[in-house]
N, C-alpha and C positions, 0 to 999 in steps of 0.2 A: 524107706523109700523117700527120695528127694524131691520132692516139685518144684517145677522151677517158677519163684513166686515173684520173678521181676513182674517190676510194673514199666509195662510200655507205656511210653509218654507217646503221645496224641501230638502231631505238630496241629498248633491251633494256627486258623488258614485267618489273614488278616480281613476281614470284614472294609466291604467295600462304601458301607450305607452312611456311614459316618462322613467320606471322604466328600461324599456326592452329598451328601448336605452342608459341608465348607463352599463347597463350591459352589453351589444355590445361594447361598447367603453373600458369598462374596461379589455375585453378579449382578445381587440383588440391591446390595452397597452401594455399588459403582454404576447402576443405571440411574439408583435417586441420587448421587451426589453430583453427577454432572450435571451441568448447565447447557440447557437447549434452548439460551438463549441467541437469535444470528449477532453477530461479527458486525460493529459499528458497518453502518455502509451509508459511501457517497452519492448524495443527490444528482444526477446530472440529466442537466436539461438538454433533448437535442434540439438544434433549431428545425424548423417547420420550412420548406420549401420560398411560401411566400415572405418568410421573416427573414432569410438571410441578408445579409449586409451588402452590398456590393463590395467591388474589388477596390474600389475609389475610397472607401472609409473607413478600410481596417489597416491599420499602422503595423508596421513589422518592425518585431527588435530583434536586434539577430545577435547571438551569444558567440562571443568570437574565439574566445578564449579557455583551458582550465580555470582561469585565475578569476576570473566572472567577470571579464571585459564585455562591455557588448557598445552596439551600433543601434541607433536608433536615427532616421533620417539624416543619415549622412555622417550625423557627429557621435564619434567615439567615448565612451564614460567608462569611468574604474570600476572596479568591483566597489569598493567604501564607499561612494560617494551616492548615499541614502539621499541627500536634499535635494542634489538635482534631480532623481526620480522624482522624489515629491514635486519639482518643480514641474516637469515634464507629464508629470499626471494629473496635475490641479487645473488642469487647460480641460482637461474635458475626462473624470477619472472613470466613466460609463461606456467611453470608446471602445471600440472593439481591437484587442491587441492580439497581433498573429507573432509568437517565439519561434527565432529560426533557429540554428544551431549550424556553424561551421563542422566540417567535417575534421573527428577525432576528437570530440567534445565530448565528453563523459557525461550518462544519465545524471550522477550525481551534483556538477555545476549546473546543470540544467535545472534540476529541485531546486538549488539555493538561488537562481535568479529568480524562480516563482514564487520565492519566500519574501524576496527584496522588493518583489512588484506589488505582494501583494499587503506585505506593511507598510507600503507607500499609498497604498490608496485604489491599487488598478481592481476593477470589479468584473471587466470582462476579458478574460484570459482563453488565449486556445493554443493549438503546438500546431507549426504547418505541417503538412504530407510531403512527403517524400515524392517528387513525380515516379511513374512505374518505366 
């Protein structure tokens, strides 16, 4: 008489507890390795009611151009020409200066006149409003 003396293998069922402790560990990585420190952030002051400037003292430069032509009382200036900024803000560089922007002026010449204004010396800077 024959017995049948296979041996059944056992599918071994993959254990889940290993997986879930990778994954504890990895979460636990990546919460101490980030940084919760905030995102550089700029000061800005608003003005207070009784401190605003009147309409009579704040100068408007108005950005005429892509090429960073702009208008400042009447007279025209190039983009390059850094001195006469300096020239034009050593007169009083604490004034209060309102940027206008012709229409189809791109955000980014807009940035680089407030880089020009403000390596030249200008300290009080703002952007006009669009009337509604």
């Amino acid at each position: 008489m024959r017995l049948d003396q296979r041996v059944r293998r056992r599918r071994r069922a993959i254990s889940m507890v290993p997986l879930i402790d990778i994954v504890f560990i990895l979460l636990l990585f990546f919460m101490l390795s980030t940084s919760l420190i905030r995102a550089r952030e700029l000061p800005v002051d608003f003005p207070t009611p009784d401190s605003a400037p009147s309409a009579q003292q704040i100068r408007t430069i108005r950005l005429e151009s892509e090429d960073g032509s702009f208008t400042f009382e009447g007279a025209r200036y190039g983009s390059s020409d850094i001195n006469a900024l300096r020239r034009l803000l050593a007169q009083d560089p604490r004034a209060p200066y309102a940027l206008d922007t012709a229409p189809g002026v791109s955000a980014q010449a807009l940035v680089a006149l407030l880089d020009r204004l403000t390596l030249a010396g200008a300290e009080n800077l703002s952007l006009m409003e669009e009337p509604p």
